[in-house]
N, C-alpha and C positions, 0 to 999 in steps of 0.2 A: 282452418282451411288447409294448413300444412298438413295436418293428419290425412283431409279428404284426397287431397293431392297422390298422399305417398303410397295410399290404399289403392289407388286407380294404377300411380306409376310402378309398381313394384312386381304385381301382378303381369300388367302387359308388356314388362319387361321381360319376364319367366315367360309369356307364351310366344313373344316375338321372337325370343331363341330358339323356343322348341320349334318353331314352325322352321325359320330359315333352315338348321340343321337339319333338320327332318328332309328338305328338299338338296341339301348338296352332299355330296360325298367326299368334298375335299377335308382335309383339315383345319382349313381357315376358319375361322372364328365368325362368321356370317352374320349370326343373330347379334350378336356384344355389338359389332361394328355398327349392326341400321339402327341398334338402340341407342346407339351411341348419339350415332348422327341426327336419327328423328327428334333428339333429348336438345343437342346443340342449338337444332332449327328452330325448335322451341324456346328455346332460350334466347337466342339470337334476335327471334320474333318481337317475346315478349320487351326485351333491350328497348329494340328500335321504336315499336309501338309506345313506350315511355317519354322516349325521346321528343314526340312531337305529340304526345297526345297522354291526356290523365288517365291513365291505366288505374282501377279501384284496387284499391289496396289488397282486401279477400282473393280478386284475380290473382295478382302479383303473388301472393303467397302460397295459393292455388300451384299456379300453374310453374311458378319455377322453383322455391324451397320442396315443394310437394310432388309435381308430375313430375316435372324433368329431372330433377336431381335423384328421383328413385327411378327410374325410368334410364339414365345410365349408370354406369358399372365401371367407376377408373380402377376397382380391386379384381375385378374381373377380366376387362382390358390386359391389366399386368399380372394379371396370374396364367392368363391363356398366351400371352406373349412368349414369358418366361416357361412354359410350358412347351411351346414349341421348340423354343433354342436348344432345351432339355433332351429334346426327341429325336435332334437332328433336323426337323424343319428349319434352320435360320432364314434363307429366303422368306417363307411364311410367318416369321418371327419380325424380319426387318420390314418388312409390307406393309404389317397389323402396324407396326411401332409409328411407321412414316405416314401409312393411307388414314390411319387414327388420328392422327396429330394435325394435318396438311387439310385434311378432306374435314374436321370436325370444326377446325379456325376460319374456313372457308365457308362453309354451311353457315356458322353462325352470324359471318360476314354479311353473306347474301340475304339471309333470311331478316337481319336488321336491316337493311338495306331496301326489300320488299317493303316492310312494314313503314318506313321511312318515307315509301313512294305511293302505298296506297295510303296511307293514314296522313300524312305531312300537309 
């Protein structure tokens, strides 16, 4: 199920960059970041939905060793970071570092928390 997971997450991680980039022209890091985040929510999800309810084990391996966890990019994250500070972007470098970190703890938060209130 990890395998199924990583083959679905891996992929839609590679087009959900290309697409975001494709639509902005800044240098921020656009696609890494909602993969990041969509990766969290999932995770966060799957957390909470555990918490109060028997998630099948095949899911759980699915959907979070497998989807999510290829699905984000923390060598990606910190290569495009580190990339930016390189270039002179530091604003865009400390944004990705903070809105990364703040906005992906927060996501996972909520989205356990969802799962917690519709499943509970």
């Amino acid at each position: 199920m990890v395998i199924l997971g990583a083959a679905a997450g891996a992929p839609l991680r590679y087009l959900t960059d290309r697409f975001l980039q494709a639509r902005h022209a800044t240098g921020f890091p656009w696609g890494t970041l909602a993969a990041n985040l969509t990766a969290c929510a999932g995770l966060g999800f799957l957390t909470g939905a555990a918490a109060v309810v028997a998630v099948p084990a095949a899911l759980q391996q699915f959907a979070g060793p497998g989807l999510c966890a290829t699905l984000s990019t923390y060598s990606t994250f910190s290569y495009e970071t580190l990339a930016l500070a390189r270039t002179g972007s530091t604003g865009f470098a400390l944004a990705n570092a903070a809105v990364s970190v703040v906005a992906g703890l927060g996501t996972a938060s909520l989205a356990a928390a969802l799962a917690q209130a519709l499943l509970g």
